[in-house]
C-alpha positions as CSV (number, residue, x, y, z in Angstrom):
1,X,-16.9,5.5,14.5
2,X,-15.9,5.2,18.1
3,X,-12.3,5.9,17.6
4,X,-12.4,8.9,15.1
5,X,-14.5,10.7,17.7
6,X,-11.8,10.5,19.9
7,X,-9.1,10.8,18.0
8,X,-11.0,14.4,17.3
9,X,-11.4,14.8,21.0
10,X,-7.3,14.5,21.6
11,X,-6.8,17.0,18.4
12,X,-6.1,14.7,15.4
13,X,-6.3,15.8,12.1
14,X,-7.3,14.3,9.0
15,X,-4.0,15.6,6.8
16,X,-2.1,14.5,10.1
17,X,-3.4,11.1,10.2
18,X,-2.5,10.7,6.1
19,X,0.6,11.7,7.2
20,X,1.1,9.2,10.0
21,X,0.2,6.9,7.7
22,X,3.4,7.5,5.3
23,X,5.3,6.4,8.5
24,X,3.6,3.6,8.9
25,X,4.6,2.5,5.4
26,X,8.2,3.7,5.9
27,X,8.6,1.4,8.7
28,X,6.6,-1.6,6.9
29,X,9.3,-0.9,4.3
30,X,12.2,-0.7,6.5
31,X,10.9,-4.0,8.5
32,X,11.0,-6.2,4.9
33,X,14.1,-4.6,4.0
34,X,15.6,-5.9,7.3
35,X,13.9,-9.3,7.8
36,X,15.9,-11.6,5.3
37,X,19.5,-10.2,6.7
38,X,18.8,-10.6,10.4
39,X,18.6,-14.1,12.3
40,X,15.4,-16.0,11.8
41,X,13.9,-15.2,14.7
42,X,14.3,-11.1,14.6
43,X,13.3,-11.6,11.2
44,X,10.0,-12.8,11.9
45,X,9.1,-10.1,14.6
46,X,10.5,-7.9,11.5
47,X,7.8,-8.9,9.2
48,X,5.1,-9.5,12.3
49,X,5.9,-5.5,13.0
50,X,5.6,-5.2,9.1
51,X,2.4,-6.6,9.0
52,X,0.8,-4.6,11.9
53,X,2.0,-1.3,10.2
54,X,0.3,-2.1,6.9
55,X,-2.9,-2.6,9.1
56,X,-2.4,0.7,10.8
57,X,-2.0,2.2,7.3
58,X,-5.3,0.6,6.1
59,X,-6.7,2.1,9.5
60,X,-5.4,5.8,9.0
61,X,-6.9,5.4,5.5
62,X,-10.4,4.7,6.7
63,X,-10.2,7.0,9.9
64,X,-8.5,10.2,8.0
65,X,-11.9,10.3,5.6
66,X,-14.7,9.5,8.5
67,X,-12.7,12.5,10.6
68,X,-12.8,15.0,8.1
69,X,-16.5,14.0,6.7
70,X,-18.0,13.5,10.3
71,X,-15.7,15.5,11.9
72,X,-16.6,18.6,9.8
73,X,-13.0,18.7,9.0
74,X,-12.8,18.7,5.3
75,X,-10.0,21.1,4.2
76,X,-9.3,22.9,1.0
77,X,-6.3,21.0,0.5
78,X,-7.6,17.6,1.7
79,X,-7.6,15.8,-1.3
80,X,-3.9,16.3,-1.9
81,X,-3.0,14.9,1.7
82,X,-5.4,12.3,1.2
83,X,-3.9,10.7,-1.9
84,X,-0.8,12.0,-2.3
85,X,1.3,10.1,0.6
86,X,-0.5,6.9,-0.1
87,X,1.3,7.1,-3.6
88,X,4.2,7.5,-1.3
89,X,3.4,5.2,1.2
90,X,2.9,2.0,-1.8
91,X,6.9,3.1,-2.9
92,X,8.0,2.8,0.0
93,X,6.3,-0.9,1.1
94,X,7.2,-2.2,-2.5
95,X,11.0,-0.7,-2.5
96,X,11.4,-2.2,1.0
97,X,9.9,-5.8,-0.2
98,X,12.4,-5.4,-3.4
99,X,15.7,-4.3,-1.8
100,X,15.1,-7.0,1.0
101,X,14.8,-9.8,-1.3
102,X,17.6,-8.2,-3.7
103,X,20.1,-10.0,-0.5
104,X,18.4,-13.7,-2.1
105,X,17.4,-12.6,-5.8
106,X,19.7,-9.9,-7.2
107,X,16.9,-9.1,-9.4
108,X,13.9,-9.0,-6.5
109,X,14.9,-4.3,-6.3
110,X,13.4,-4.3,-10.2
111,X,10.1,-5.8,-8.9
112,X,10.2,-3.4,-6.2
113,X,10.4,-0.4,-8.8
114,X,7.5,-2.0,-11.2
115,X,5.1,-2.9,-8.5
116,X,5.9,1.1,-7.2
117,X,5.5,2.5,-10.3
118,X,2.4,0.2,-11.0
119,X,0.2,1.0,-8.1
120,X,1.2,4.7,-9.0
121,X,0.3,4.3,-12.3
122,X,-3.7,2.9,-10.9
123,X,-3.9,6.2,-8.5
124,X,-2.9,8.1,-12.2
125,X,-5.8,6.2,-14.1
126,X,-8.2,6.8,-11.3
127,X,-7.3,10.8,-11.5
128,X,-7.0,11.0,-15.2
129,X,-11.0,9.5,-15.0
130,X,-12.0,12.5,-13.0
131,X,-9.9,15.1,-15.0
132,X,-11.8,14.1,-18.2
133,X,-15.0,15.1,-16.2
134,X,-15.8,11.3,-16.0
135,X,-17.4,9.1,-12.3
136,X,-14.4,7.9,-10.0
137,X,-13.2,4.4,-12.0
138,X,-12.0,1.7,-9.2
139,X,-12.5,-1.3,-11.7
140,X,-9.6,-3.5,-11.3
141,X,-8.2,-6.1,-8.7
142,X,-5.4,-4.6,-7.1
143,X,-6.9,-1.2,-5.8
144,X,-4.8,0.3,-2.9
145,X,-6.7,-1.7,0.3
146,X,-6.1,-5.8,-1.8
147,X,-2.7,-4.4,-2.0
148,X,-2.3,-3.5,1.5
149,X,-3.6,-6.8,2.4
150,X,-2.1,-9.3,0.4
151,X,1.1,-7.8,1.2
152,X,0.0,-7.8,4.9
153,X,-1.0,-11.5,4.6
154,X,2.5,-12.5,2.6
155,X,4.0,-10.8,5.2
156,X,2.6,-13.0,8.0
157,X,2.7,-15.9,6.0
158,X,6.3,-14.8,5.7
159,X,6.8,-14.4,9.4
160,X,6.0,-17.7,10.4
161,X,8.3,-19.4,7.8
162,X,11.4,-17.7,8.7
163,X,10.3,-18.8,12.3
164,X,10.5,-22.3,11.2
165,X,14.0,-21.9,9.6
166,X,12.5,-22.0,5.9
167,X,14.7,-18.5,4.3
168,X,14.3,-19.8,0.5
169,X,10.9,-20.2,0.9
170,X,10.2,-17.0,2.4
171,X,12.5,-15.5,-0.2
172,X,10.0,-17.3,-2.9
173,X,6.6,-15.8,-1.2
174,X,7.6,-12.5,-0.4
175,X,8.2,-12.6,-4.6
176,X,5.0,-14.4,-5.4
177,X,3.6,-11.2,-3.5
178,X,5.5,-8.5,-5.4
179,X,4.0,-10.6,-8.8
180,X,1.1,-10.3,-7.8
181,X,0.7,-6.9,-7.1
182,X,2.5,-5.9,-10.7
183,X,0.2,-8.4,-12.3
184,X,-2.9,-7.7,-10.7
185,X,-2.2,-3.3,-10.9
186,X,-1.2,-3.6,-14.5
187,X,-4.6,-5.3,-15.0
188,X,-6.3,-2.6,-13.2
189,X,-4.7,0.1,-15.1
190,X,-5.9,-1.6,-18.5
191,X,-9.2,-1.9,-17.4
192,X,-9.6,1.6,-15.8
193,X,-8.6,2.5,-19.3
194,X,-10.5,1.2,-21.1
195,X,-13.4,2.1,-19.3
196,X,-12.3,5.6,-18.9
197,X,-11.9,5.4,-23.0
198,X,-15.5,3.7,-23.5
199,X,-17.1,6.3,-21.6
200,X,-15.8,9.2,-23.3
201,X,-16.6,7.7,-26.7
202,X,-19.7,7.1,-25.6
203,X,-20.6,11.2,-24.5
């Protein structure tokens, strides 16, 4: 790829680019937290900048793996700056989401905390697969990138209805998002299970 051969050329790193991408997410966070308790209009360049930062994330998380395989820049700690921020990075998008709709729904900051600690809990399945000595399980359909974009799209979606004056239903989307991430990564967590528990049973 074009762009992680120069982004090698101008001294990036793999572990820096992971890391890059935790601010990414802090400031997709930060925008959504913002957005509802601004005026409309800053709002909406709020979630725009929200959405372009989830992009970038899903960028760095592409371009960190194609540096360090292509690159010849796989380290002996590279697989704990590959996946640990992103475990930081979904907290921080989720949190954000929550505690920005908590100004409309008082409730909105506990959907923040279950979709956080449910796209955790998926990385945690994924990894508990490989500790037992078992293939990588990715079954499910909320894995980290569908996340990344459906929030990215709510987001948008999001921006052009507080453009048009509609707050409530904003409020309303932003939610239907946050659902379906705690739906859709609690499914992926049973089925990662179960298929990590089939497969074992099966040895």
């Amino acid at each position: 790829m074009a762009l992680a051969a120069r982004l090698r050329a101008r001294g990036a790193t793999p572990n820096g680019i992971s890391l890059f991408a935790i601010g990414l997410s802090a400031l997709a966070g930060a925008s959504f937290f913002f957005a509802l308790r601004d005026p409309p209009h800053y709002g909406a360049a709020l979630l725009l900048f929200a959405a372009l930062c989830l992009g970038g994330r899903l960028l760095c998380n592409r371009l960190d793996g194609l540096l360090a395989r292509r690159g010849g820049m796989v380290g002996k700690a590279g697989e704990v700056y590959s996946d640990a921020p992103d475990r930081l990075a979904d907290a921080l998008v989720f949190l954000g989401v929550g505690y920005g709709l908590a100004a409309w729904l008082p409730w909105a900051s506990d959907l923040g905390w279950a979709a956080s600690l449910l796209a955790v809990g998926t990385a945690y399945v994924r990894v508990l697969g490989l500790a037992c000595g078992l293939r990588e399980h990715d079954e499910g359909p909320m894995p980290r990138r569908t996340r990344m974009i459906a929030t990215a799209i709510a987001a948008l979606l999001s921006a052009v209805g507080l453009a048009l004056g509609h707050p409530i239903v904003v409020a309303w989307l932003l939610l239907a998002a946050l659902g379906a991430v705690i739906v859709g990564a609690a499914w992926t967590i049973g089925l990662r299970l179960r298929a990590i528990v089939r497969e074992l049973e099966a040895r």
